[in-house]
C-alpha positions, -999 to 999 in steps of 0.1 A, spaced: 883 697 -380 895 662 -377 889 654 -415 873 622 -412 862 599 -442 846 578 -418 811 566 -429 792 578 -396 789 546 -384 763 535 -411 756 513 -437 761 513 -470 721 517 -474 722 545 -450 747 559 -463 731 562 -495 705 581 -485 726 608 -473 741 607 -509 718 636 -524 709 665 -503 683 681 -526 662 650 -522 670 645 -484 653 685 -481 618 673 -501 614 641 -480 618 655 -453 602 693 -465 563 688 -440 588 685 -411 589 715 -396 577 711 -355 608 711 -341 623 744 -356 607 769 -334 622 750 -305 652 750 -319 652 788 -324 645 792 -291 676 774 -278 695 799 -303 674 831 -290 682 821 -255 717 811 -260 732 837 -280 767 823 -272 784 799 -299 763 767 -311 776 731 -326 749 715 -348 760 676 -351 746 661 -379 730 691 -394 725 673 -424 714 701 -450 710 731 -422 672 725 -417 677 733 -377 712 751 -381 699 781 -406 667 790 -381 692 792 -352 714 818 -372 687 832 -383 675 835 -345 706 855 -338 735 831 -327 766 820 -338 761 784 -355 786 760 -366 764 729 -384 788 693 -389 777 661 -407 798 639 -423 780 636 -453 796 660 -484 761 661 -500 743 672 -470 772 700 -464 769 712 -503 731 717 -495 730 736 -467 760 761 -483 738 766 -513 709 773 -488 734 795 -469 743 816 -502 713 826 -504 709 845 -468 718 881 -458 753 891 -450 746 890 -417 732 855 -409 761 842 -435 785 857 -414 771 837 -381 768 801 -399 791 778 -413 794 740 -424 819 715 -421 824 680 -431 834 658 -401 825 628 -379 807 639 -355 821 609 -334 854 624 -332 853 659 -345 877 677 -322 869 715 -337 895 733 -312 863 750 -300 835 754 -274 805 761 -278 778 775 -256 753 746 -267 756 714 -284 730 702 -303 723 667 -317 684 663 -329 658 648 -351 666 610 -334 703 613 -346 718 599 -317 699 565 -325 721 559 -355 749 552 -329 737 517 -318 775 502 -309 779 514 -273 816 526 -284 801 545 -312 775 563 -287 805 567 -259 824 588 -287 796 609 -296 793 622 -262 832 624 -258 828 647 -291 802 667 -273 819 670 -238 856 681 -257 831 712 -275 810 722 -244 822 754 -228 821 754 -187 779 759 -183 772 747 -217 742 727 -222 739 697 -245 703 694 -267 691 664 -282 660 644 -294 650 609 -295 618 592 -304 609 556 -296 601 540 -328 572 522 -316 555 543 -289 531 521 -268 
């Protein structure tokens, strides 16, 4: 871990509304699409995952739950305190395949690979200055392992 106090490239407004995890998890509770697809990249990987930006675990937990090895970053303290408490609460055995850690994921250098890298729910649009989108996929390249495949999701704002 790198032990960045960076702010994740966002503003003070955004930044606030990573502030409380508990409240992030009820905004966001009807959201719940993209999990079994998310699984399925865990059931089919099996190897060693990196969750960037896992905020509170709502992606990372269902993939150790699936059966891999799950590593879940965000920078935000709040967000990491929420997905532990939602970790405490799981058997031994997922427990012992997930873990959080507070980092940037712009230039997290873990001093591991991972079978899959994973970057969802539109996160990668938060990184709107071309050098801050150019170290998020440095970050993922350093963590991919030789055949590793990177997973991420963005959404238009505005389809038309």
């Amino acid at each position: 871990m790198s032990g960045s106090t960076s702010t994740g490239g966002l503003s003070p407004e955004e930044l606030a509304y990573y502030a409380d995890g508990a409240w992030y998890d009820a905004e966001y509770a009807l959201v719940r699409a993209d999990i079994p697809y998310y699984a399925g990249v865990a059931e089919r990987t099996r190897g060693p995952i990196l969750e960037l930006a896992c905020g509170t675990g709502r992606l990372t937990i269902p993939m150790a739950i699936a059966g891999s090895r799950v590593l879940g970053l965000d920078f935000a303290p709040a967000m990491i305190a929420e997905a532990n408490k939602k970790r405490a609460h799981l058997g031994p055995e997922v427990q012992a395949r997930l873990r959080f850690v507070i980092d940037d994921m712009r230039n997290a250098r873990l001093g591991e690979r991972f079978d899959a890298v994973v970057l969802a729910f539109n996160t990668l649009m938060h990184m709107t200055a071309d050098e801050d989108l150019d170290a998020v996929l440095e970050a993922v390249r350093a963590h991919l392992a030789p055949g590793g495949l990177f997973y991420f999701d963005i959404q238009t704002p505005h389809p038309g």
